[in-house]
NUTIKE-221996 format. One record per residue (C-alpha): residue number from 1; residue in one letter; x negated, y negated, z negated. Coordinates in nm, 2 decimals, decimal comma. Each point is the difference from the previous one (the first is absolute). Example, Ala and Ser with C-alpha at 12.3 -4.5 7.8 and 13.67 -1.06 7.14 Angstrom:
BEGIN
(1 "A" (-1,23 0,45 -0,78))
(2 "S" (-0,14 -0,34 0,07))
***
This chain:
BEGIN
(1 "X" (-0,49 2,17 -1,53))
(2 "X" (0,00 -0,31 -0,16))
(3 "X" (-0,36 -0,13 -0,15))
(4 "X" (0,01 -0,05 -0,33))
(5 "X" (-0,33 -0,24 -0,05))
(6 "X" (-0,12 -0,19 -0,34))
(7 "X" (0,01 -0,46 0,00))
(8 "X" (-0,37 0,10 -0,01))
(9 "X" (0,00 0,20 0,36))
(10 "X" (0,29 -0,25 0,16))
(11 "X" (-0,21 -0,26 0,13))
(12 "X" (0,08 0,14 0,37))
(13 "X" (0,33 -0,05 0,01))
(14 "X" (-0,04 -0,34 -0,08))
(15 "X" (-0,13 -0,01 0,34))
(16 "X" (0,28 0,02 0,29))
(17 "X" (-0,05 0,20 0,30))
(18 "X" (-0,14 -0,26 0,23))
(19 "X" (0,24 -0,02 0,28))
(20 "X" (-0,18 -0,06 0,32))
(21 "X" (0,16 -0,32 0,14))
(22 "X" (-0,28 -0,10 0,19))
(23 "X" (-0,01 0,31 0,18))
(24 "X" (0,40 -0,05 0,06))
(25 "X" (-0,06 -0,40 0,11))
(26 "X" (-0,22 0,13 0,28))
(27 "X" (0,24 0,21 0,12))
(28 "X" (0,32 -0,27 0,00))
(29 "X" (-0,17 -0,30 0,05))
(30 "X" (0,07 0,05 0,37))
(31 "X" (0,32 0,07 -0,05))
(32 "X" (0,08 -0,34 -0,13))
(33 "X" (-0,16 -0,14 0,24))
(34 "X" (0,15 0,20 0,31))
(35 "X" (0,38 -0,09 -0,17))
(36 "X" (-0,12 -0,37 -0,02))
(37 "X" (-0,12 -0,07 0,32))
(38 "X" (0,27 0,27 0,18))
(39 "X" (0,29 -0,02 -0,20))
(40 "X" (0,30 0,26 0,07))
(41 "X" (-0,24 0,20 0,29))
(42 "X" (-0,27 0,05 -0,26))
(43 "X" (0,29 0,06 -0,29))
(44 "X" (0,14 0,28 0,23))
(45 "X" (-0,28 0,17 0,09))
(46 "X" (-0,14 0,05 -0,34))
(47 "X" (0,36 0,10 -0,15))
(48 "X" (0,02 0,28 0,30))
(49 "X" (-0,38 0,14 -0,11))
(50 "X" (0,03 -0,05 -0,40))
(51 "X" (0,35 0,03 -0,11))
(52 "X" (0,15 0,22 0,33))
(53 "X" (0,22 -0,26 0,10))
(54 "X" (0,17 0,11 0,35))
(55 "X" (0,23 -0,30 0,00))
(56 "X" (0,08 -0,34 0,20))
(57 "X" (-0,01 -0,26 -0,31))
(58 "X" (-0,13 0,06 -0,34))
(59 "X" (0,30 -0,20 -0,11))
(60 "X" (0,24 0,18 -0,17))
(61 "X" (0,41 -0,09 0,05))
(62 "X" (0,22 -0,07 -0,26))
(63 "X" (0,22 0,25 0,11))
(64 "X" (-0,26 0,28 -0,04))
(65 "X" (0,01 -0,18 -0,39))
(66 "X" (0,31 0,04 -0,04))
(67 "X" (0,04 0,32 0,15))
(68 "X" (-0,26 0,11 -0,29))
(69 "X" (0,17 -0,18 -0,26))
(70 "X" (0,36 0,24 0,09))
(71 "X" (-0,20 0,33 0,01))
(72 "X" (-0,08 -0,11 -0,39))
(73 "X" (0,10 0,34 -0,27))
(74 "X" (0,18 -0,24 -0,27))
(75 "X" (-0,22 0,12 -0,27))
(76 "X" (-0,30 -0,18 0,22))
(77 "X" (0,23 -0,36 0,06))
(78 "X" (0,07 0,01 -0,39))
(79 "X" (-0,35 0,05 -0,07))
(80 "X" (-0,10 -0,32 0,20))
(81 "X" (0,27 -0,18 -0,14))
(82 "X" (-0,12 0,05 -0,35))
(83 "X" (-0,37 -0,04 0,09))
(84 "X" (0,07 -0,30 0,23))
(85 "X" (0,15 -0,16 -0,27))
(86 "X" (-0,25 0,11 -0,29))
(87 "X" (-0,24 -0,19 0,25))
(88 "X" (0,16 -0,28 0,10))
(89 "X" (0,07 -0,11 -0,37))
(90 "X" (-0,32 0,05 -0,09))
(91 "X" (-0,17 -0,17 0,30))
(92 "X" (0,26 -0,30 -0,08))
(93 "X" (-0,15 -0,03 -0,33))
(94 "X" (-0,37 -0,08 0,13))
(95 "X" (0,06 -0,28 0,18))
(96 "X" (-0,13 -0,37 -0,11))
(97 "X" (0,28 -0,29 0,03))
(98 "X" (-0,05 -0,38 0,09))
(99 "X" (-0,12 -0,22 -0,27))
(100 "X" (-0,04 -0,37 -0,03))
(101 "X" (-0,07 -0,14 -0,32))
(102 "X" (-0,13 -0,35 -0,12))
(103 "X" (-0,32 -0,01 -0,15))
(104 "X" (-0,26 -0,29 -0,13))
(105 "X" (-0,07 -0,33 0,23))
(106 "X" (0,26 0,00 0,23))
(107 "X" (-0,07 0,36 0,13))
(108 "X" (0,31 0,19 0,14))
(109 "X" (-0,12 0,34 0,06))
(110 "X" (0,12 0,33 0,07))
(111 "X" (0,02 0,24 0,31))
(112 "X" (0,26 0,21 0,21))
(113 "X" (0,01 0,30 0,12))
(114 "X" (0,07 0,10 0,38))
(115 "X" (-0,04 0,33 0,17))
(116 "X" (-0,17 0,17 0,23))
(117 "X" (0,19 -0,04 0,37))
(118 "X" (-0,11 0,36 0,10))
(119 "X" (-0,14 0,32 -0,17))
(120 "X" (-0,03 0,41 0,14))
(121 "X" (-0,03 0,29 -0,21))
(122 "X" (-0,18 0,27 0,15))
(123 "X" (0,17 0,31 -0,12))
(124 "X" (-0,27 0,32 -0,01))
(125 "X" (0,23 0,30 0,26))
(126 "X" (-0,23 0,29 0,00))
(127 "X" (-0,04 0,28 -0,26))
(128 "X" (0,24 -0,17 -0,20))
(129 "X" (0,26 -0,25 0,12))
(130 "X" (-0,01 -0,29 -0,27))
(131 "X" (0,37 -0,10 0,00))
(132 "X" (-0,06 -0,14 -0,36))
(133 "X" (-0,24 -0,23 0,15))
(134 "X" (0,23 -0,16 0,24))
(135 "X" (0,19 -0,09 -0,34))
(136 "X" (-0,30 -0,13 -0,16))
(137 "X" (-0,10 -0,23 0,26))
(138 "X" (0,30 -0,14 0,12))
(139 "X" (0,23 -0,08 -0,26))
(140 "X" (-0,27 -0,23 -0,20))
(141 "X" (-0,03 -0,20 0,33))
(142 "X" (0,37 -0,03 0,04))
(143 "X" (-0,02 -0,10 -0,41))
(144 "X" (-0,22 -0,24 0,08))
(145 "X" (0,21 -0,17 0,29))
(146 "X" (-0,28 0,14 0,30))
(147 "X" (0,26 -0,06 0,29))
(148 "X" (-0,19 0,24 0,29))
(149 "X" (-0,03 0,38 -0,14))
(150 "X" (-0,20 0,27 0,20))
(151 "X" (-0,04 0,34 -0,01))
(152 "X" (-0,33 0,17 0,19))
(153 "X" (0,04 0,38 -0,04))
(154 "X" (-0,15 0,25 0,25))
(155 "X" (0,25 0,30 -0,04))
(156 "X" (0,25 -0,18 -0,16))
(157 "X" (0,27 0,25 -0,20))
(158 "X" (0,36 -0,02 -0,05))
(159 "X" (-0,03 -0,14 -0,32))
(160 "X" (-0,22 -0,30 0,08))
(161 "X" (0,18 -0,07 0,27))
(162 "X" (0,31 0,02 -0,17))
(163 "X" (-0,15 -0,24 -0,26))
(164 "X" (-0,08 -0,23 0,28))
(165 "X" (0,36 0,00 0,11))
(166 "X" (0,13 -0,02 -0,36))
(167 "X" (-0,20 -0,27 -0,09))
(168 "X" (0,01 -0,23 0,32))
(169 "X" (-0,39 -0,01 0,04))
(170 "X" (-0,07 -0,18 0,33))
(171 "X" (-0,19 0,20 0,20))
(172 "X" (-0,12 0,33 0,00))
(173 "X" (-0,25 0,14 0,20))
(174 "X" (-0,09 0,33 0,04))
(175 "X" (-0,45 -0,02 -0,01))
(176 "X" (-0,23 0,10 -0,21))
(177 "X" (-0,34 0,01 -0,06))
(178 "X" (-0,28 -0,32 0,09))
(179 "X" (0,19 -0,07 0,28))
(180 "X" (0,31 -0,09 -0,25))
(181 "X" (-0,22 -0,25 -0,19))
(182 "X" (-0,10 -0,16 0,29))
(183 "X" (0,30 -0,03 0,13))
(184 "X" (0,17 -0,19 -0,24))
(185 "X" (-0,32 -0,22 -0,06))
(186 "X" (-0,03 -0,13 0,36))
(187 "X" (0,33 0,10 0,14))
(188 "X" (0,11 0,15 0,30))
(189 "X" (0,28 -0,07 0,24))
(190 "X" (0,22 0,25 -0,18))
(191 "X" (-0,16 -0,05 -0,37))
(192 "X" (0,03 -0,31 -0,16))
(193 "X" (-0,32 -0,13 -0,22))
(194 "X" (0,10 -0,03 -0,38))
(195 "X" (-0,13 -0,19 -0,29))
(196 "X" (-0,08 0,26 -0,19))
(197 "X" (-0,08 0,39 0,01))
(198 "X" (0,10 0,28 -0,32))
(199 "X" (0,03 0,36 -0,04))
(200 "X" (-0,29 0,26 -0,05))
(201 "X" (-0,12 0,20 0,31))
(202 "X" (-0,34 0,23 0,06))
(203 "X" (-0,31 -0,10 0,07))
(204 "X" (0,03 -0,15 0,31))
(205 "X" (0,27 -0,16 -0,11))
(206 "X" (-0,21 -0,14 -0,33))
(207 "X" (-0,25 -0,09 0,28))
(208 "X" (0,22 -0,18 0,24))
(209 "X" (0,19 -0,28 -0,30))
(210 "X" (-0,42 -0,04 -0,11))
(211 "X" (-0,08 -0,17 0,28))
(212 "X" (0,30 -0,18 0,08))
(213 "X" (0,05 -0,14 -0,37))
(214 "X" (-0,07 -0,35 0,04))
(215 "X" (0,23 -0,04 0,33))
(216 "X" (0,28 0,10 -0,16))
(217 "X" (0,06 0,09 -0,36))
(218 "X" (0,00 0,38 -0,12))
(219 "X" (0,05 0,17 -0,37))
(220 "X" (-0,30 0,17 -0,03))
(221 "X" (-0,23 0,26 0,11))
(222 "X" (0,11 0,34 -0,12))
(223 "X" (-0,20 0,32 -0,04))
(224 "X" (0,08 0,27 -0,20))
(225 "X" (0,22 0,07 -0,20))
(226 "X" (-0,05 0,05 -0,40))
(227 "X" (0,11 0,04 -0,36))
(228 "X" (-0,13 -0,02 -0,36))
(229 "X" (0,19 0,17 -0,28))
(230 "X" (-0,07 -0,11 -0,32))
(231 "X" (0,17 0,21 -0,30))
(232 "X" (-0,15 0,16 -0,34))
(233 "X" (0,33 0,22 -0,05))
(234 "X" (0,23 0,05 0,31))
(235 "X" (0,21 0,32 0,17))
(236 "X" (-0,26 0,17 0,21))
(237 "X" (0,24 0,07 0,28))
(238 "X" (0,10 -0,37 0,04))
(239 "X" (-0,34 -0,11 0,03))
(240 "X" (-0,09 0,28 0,28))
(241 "X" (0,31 -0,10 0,15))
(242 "X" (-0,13 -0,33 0,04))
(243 "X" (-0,32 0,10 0,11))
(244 "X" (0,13 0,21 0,24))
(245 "X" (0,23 -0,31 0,14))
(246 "X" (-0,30 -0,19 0,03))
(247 "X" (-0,22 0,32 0,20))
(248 "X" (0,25 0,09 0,28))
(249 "X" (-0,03 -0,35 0,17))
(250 "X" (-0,33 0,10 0,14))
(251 "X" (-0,36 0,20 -0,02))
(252 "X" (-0,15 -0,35 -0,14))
(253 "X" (0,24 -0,07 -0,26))
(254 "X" (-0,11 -0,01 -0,37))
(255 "X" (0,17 0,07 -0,35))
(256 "X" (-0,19 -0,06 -0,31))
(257 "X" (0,13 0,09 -0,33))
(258 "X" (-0,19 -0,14 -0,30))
(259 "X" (0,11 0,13 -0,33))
(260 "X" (-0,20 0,04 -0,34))
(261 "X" (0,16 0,36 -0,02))
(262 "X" (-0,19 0,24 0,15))
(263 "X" (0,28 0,32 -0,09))
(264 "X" (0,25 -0,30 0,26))
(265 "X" (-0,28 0,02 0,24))
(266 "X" (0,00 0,40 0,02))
(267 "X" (0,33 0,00 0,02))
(268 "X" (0,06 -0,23 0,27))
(269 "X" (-0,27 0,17 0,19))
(270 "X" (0,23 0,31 -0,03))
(271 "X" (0,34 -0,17 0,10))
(272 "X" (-0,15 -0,13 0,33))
(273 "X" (-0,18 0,35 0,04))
(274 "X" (0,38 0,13 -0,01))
(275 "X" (0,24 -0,26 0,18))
(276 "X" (-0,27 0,00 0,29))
(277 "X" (0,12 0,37 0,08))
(278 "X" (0,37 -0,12 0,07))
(279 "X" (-0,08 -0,35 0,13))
(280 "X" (0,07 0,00 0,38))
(281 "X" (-0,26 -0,30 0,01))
(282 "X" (-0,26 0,21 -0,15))
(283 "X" (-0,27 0,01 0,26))
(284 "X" (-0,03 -0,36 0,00))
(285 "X" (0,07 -0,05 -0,39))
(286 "X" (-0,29 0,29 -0,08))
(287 "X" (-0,28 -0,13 0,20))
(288 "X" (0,07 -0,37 -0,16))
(289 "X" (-0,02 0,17 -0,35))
(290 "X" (-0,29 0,19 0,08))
(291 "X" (-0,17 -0,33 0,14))
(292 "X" (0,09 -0,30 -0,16))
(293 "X" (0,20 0,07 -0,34))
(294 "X" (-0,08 0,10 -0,32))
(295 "X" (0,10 -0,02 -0,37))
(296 "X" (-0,25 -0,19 -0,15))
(297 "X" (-0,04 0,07 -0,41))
(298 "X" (-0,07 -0,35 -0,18))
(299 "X" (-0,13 -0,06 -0,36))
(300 "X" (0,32 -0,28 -0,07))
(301 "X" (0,32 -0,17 0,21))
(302 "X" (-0,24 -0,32 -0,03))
(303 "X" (-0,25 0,22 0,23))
(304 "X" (0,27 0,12 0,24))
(305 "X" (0,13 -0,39 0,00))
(306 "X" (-0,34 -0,10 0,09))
(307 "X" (-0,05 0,28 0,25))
(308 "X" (0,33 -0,09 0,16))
(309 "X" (-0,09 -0,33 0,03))
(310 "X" (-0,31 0,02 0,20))
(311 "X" (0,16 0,30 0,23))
(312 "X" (0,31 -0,31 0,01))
(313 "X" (0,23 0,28 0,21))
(314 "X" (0,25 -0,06 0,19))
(315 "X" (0,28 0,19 -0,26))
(316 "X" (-0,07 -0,02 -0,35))
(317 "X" (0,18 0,22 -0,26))
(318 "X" (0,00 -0,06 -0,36))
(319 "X" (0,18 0,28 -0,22))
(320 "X" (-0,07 -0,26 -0,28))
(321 "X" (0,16 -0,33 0,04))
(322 "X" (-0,21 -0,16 -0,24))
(323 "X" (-0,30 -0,01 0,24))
(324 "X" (0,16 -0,24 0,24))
(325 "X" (-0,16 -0,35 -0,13))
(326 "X" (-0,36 0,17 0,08))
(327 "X" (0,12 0,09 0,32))
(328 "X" (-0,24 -0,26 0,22))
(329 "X" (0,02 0,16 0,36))
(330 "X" (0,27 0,19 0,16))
(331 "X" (0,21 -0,01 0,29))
(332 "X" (0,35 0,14 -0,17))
(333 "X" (-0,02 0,13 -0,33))
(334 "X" (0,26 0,25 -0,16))
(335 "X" (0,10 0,03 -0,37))
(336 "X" (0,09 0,30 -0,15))
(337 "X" (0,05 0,33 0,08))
(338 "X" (0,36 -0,05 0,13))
(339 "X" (-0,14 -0,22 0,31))
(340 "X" (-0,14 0,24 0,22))
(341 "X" (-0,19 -0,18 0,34))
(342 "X" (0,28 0,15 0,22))
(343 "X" (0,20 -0,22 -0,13))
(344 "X" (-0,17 -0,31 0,09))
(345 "X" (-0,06 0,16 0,37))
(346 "X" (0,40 -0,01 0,01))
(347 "X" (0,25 -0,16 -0,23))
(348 "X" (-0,13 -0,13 -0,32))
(349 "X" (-0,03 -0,37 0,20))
(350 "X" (-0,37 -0,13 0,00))
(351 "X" (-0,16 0,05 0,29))
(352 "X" (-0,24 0,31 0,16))
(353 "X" (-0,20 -0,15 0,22))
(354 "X" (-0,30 -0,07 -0,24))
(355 "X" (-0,35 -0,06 0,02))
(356 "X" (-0,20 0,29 -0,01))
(357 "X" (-0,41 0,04 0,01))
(358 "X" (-0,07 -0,22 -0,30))
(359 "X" (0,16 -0,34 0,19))
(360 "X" (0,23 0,02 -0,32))
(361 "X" (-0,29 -0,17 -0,18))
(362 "X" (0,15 -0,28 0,24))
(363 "X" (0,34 -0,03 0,03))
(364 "X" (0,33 0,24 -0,07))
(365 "X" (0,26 0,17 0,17))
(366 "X" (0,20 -0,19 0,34))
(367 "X" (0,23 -0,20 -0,13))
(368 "X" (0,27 -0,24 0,11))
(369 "X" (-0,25 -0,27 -0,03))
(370 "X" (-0,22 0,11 0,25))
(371 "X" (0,27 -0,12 0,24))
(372 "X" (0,01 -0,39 -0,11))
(373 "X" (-0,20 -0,29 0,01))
(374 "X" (-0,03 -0,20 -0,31))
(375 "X" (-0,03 -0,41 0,15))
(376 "X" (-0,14 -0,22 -0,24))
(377 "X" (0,18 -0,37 0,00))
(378 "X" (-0,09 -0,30 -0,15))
(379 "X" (0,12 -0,36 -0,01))
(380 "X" (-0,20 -0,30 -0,16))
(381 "X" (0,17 -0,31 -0,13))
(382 "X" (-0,16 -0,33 0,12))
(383 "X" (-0,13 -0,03 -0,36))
(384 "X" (-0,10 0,37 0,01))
(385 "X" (-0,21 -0,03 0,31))
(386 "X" (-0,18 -0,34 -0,18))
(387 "X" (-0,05 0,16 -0,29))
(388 "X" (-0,21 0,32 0,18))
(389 "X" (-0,20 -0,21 0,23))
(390 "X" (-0,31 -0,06 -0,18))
(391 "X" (-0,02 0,37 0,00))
(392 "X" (0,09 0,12 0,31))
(393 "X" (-0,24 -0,29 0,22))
(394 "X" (-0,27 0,12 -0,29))
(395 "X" (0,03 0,36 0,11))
(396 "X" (0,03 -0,07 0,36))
(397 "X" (-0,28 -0,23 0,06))
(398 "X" (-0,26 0,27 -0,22))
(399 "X" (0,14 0,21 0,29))
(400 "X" (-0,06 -0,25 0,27))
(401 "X" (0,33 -0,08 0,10))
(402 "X" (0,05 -0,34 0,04))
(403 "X" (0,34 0,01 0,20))
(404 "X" (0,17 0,23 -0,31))
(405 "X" (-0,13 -0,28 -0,23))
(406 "X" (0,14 -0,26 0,22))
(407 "X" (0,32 0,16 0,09))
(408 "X" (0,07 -0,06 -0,37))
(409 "X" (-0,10 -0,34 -0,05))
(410 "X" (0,16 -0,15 0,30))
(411 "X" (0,37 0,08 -0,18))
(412 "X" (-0,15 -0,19 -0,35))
(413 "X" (-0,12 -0,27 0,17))
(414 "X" (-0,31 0,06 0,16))
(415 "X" (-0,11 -0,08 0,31))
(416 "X" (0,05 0,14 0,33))
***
């Protein structure tokens, strides 16, 4: 049954489930370090024991791809199509542009963009084949020009590696797990190292990108996933329908709904109470209502607002558009009741891979962006450069650093 608690009594949800990642970085750490220092005969050997791998090379051929991509119902390939496309526009739109502009002293400034020459998406295989993943990783690093796509999947499925084939990634290789990370940090003689790794995982996974962030780039550390509802006046079934989406990922999962209507709250309670007896998911869904969700009865929206944006979850929903410019923290927020999260997992265009365990207080969603580099440039006029030298030989020499000061006053003049 879902809890139906008081703002008063909420103060633990606030507080996330802590997920053990020290406990998990004990248990990969010599994983990376095996994959680094053994490359494909450490690779193999982890991919037999943790993924069942009974092959020769975890590379997959394009042919297998493309085999994939024919066994495709039509109703799946126009599915892709439209989502693909949905995502690519969307992704298109995030991305910065060159600029160079004039500005005071004889200061040309600006900066360009460049990409990223590699990425890999590590697409989650187990319970629930992520095709949709695949989609959200790849296509905003082909939007943003990325010219070396990967694909790490331990049991990947017809559909991801039909997308693979579809959407000329690169390289696919079929690993999972610590031993995935690793390999595309260090690289083996089969797996090439990238620039930069995306995609959620589980734990180990989570625990694996930690400790390699800072060798190579990564999105973020995921845990759990999570929703807030927010809505004084809504359809009862949508909102447990939401909930519900939100539940069946996994026994740690949490959905909050925080309304100032406590007749909503009852009746939500109720809804999930009666799609949990049909949902094939249930088992999983149940135990993360039980746990970790609630509907939370506020005194105002302001409240809720405020609540929302200390949880800052990964999925926000607002049933009342108006609260938006008090939004402060959230990782992908959907307005009105028409733009259910399930869209955002698949077709709506923005992307799923979000930041969950209160990092939105940090940064949003992946985004095309994540897959450039923004180059600052600058060029000083002769008059430019003589007019900023009494400052810049000031600054340097407080910092004792006689050769920037001098490396300045030798093209004014000075001596050498």
């Amino acid at each position: 049954m879902l809890p139906i608690v008081s703002i008063k009594d909420a103060a633990a949800y606030l507080t996330r489930k802590q997920v053990r990642l020290a406990e998990a970085e004990a248990v990969v750490a010599p994983i990376l370090e095996a994959v680094r220092k053994r490359g494909d005969e450490a690779l193999l050997e982890y991919a037999r024991k943790f993924d069942g791998f009974d092959g020769v090379s975890v590379r997959v051929l394009r042919a297998e791809c493309d085999a994939a991509l024919a066994s495709w119902t039509p109703a799946f390939r126009e599915a892709v199509e439209i989502a693909s496309a949905n995502i690519r526009e969307y992704a298109q739109k995030q991305l910065p542009h060159d600029s160079m502009g004039a500005f005071s002293g004889g200061r040309i400034l600006g900066h360009i963009i460049r990409p990223l020459d590699s990425m890999a998406a590590y697409v989650p295989a187990g319970r629930y084949p992520l095709p949709s993943t695949a989609l959200m990783t790849i296509i905003p690093a082909q939007a943003a020009g990325v010219p070396t796509t990967c694909i790490v999947s331990p049991r990947p499925s017809a559909e991801i590696l039909g997308i693979a084939a579809l959407f000329n990634v690169t390289n696919i290789y079929r690993i999972g797990g610590a031993q995935a990370i690793a390999a595309l940090a260090y690289g083996t003689e089969t797996v090439a190292k990238v620039d930069r790794i995306v995609g959620p995982g589980n734990i180990y996974v989570a625990a694996a990108k930690k400790l390699i962030a800072g060798e190579i780039g990564i999105d973020f550390v995921a845990g759990p996933t999570e929703i807030v509802i927010i809505a004084a006046d809504a359809n009862p079934a949508w909102i447990a329908a939401d909930m519900l989406a939100q539940a069946e990922h996994d026994v740690d999962a949490a959905a909050i709904l925080l309304t100032t209507s406590r007749a909503l709250a009852e009746a939500v309670a109720l809804e999930v109470g009666r799609q949990l007896e049909t949902l094939p998911t249930a088992p999983t869904a149940r135990e993360a209502i039980n746990r970790n969700s609630a509907a939370i009865v506020v005194e105002s929206l302001e409240q809720a607002v405020e609540f929302s944006n200390q949880f800052a979850p990964e999925h926000l929903a607002l049933h009342d558009q108006s609260l938006l410019p008090s939004i402060r923290h959230a990782g992908s927020v959907f307005l009105g009741p028409s733009s259910p999260e399930a869209a955002g997992d698949y077709a709506s265009g923005p992307n799923h891979v979000l930041p969950t365990s209160g990092v939105a207080r940090l940064r949003g969603g992946l985004s095309a962006a994540d897959f450039v580099k923004v180059i600052s440039v600058q060029h000083l006029s002769p008059d430019g450069l003589k007019q900023l030298e009494p400052t810049i030989t000031a600054l340097a020499r407080a910092e004792g650093l006689e050769a920037h000061a001098r490396s300045v006053e030798i093209r004014n003049g000075g001596p050498r």
